[in-house]
C-alpha positions in Angstrom: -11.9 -2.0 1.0 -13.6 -4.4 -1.1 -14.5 -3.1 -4.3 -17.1 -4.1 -6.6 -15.6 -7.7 -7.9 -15.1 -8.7 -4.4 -18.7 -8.0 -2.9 -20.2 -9.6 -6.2 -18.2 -12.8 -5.3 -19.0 -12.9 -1.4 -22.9 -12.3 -2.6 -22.6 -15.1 -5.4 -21.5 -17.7 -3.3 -23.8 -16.7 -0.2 -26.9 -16.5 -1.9 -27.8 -20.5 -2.8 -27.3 -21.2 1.2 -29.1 -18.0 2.2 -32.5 -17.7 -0.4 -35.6 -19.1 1.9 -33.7 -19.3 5.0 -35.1 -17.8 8.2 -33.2 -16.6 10.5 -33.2 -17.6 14.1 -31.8 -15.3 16.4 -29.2 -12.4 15.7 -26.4 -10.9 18.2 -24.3 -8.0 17.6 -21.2 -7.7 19.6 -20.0 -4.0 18.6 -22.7 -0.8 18.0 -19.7 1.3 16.4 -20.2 -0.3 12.8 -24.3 0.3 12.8 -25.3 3.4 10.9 -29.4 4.5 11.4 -30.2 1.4 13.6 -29.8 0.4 17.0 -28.8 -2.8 18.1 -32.2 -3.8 19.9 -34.2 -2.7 16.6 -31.9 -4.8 14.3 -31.3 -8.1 16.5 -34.9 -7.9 17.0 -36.4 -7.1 13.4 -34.0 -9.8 12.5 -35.4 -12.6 14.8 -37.6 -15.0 12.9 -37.1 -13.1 9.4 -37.0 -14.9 6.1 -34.6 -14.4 3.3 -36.2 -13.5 0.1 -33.3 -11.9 -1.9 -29.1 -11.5 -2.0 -27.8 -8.9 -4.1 -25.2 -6.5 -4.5 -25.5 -3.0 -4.8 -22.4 -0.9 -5.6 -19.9 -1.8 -2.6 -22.7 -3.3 -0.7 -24.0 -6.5 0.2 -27.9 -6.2 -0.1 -29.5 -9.3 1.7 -33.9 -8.6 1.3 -35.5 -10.3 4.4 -39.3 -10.1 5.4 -38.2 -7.5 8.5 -36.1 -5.4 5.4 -33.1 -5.0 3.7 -29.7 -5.8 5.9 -27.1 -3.7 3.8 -23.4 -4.1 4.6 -20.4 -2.4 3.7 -17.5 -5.1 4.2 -15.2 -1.8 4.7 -11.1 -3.0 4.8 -11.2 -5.9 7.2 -14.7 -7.7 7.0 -16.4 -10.7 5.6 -19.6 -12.4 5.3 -19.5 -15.7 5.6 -21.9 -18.8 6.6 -20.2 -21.6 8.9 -21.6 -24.9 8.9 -19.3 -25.4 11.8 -18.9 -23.9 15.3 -16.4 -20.5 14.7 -13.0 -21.1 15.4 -11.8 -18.5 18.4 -10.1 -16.0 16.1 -13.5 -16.2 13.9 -15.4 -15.9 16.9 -13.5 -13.2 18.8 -13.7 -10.7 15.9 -17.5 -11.9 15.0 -19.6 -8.7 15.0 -23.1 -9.9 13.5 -24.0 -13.7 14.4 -27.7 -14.7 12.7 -27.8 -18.4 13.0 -29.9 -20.2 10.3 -32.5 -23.1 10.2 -30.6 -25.2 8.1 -27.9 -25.2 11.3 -25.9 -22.9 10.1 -24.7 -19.3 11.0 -24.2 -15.9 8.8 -21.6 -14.2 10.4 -20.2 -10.3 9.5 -16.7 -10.6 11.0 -14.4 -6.7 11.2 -11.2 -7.1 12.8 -10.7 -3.3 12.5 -14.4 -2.8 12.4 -14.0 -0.5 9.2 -17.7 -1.8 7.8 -21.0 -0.7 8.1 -24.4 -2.4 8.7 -27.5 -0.9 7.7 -31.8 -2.4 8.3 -33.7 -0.1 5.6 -37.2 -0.7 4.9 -38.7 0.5 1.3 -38.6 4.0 1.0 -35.7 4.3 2.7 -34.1 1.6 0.7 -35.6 3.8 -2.3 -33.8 6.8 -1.1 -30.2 5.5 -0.3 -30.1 3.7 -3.3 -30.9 6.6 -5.4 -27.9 8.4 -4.1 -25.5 5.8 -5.8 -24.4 6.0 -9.1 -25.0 3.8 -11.8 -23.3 0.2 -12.3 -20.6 -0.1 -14.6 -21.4 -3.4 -15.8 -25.1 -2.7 -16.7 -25.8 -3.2 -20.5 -27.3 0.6 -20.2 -23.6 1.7 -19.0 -22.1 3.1 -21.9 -19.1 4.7 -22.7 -21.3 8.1 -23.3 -22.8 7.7 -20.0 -19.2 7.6 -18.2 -18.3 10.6 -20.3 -21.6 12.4 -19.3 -21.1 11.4 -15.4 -17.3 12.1 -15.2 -16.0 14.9 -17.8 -18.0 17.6 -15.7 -15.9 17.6 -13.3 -11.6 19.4 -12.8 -10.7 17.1 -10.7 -8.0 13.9 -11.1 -9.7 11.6 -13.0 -9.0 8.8 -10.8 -10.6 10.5 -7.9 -13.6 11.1 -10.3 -14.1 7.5 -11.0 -13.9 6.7 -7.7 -16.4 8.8 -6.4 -19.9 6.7 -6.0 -22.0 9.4 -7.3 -21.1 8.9 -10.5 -20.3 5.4 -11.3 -20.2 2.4 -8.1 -18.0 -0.5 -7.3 -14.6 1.5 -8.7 -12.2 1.6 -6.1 -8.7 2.0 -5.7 -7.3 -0.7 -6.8 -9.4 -1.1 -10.1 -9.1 2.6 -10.7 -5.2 2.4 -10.7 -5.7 -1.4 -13.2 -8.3 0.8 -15.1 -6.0 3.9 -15.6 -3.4 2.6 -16.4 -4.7 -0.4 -19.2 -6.4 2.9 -21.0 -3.2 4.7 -21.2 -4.5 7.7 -18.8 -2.5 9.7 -16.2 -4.8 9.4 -13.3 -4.1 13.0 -12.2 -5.5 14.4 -15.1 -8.4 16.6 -15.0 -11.9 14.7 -15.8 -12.7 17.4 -18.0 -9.5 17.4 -19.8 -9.6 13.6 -20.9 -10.4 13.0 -24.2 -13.3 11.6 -25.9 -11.6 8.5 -27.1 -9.2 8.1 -23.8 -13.2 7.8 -21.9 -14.4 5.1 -24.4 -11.0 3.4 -23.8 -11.7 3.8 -19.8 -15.2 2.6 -20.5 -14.1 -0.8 -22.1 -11.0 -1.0 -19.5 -13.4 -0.5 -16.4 -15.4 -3.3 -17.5 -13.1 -5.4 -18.6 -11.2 -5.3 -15.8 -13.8 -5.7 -13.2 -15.4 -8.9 -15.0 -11.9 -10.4 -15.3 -11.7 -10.0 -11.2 -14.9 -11.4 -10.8 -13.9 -14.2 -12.8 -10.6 -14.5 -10.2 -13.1 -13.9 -7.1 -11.3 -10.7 -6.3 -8.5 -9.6 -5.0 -6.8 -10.0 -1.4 -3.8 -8.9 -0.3 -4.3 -9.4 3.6 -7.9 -9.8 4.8 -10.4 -10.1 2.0 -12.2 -13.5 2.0 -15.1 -14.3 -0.6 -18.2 -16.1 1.1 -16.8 -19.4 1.5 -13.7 -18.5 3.5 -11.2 -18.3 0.7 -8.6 -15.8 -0.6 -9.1 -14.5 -3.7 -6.7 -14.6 -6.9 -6.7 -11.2 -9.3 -4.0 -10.0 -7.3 -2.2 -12.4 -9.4 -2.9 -10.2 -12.5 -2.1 -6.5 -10.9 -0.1 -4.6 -13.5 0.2 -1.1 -11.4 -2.0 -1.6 -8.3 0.9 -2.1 -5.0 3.7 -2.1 -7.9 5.5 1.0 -6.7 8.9 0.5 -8.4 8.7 -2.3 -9.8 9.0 -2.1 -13.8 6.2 -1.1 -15.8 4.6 -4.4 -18.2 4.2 -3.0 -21.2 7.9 -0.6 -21.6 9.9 -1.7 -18.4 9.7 2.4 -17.0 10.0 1.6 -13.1 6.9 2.4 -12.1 5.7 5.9 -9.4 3.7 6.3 -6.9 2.4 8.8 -4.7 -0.8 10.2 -2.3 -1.1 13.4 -3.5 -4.0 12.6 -5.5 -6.8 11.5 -3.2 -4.7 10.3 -0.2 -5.0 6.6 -1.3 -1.9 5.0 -2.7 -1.9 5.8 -6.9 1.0 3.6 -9.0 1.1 4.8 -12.7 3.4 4.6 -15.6 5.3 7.9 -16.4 5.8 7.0 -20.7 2.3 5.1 -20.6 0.3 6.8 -18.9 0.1 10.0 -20.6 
């Protein structure tokens, strides 16, 4: 699903057409991707509201309007994008949230598989799901003790670790295979067992990694689009992540793979990745 880089690109480019735009009407196709909110209350609350903030929040597009804060989780398949044209019938027919604008044009949430989730929160319970969520990895206060503090509690693989959104957000598969690997770590170590120095390394790798994805808009292998339609590029620079054996960068080892260590797909390098 899109990961951090990819939901800080769709928000980037969404938020100079969407700051102070009200929002005329809202339809909702499918209930299944809804979570806390029913489709009267949110196409409702949504008529007539004004946009007052876009932001992203660990895998989550965060858009602040004056009826509260529409969160959604792209999930594997979906995209937020504003159309200044009339949708196209595949963009139409797989359209799950349509919010026209005043400026004449139209935010639309489209989920083929209809993987994502759409939240309304107001305040406090904004307050409360956010406080769930761990820390972002590309906060100045983010340092490499703070990842040591968050992840070496724990006995489980390391990758699943950093993946987990409790401890640190926006770290999903694919960056923690890029991550894992750049650092020199096997990724089914246990947390507890990595070293001091291999965690500092993980720290810089994390951040470097995600920033240079950013920087490429993300990465898309089938149906990731940033908020202006387009593909992104990082997959470009993938050393590991959908590599499975192929030969390893940095000593030409094919590289393994295998599910066994959180059921998602994990590519690693048996000489460097200790």
């Amino acid at each position: 699903m899109p990961e951090l880089p990819e939901v800080e690109t769709i928000v980037r480019e969404l938020r100079p057409r969407l700051l102070g735009r009200t929002i005329e009407r809202a339809t909702l196709s499918h209930d299944d991707v809804l979570r806390g909110v029913t489709r009267r209350r949110l196409t409702s609350r949504l008529r007539g509201a004004t946009i007052e903030e876009v932001s992203r929040r660990a895998k989550h597009a965060v858009i602040a309007t004056t009826a509260g804060r529409l969160v959604v989780q792209p999930g594997m398949t979906g995209s937020l994008i504003v159309h200044d044209q009339p949708l196209e019938a595949d963009d139409a027919r797989y359209a799950v949230l349509r919010a026209p604008l005043d400026d004449g044009g139209e935010l639309v949430y489209r989920d083929v598989r209809r993987l994502g989730t759409i939240l309304l929160l107001g305040d406090a319970d904004w307050s409360e799901y956010d406080a769930a969520l761990g820390p972002e990895p590309l906060d100045p206060g983010f340092t490499a003790a703070a990842l040591t503090a968050s992840l070496s509690r724990s006995r489980q693989a390391i990758k699943k670790v950093l993946m987990d959104q409790r401890y640190v957000v926006g770290v999903g598969n694919i960056y923690a295979n890029e991550a894992l690997f750049a650092a020199g770590i096997d990724p089914s170590r246990p947390a507890n067992r990595v070293t001091p120095d291999e965690y500092r390394r993980l720290h810089t790798e994390v951040r470097r990694i995600l920033r240079a994805a950013i920087r490429s808009k993300g990465t898309t292998f089938r149906d990731y689009r940033t908020g202006t339609g387009e593909r992104g590029g990082f997959q470009l620079a993938l050393n590991v992540y959908g590599r499975e054996g192929e030969r390893c960068v940095n000593c030409g080892t094919r590289l393994a793979g295998t599910h066994d260590i959180d059921g998602r797909a994990t590519v690693f390098c048996h000489r460097c990745q200790a």
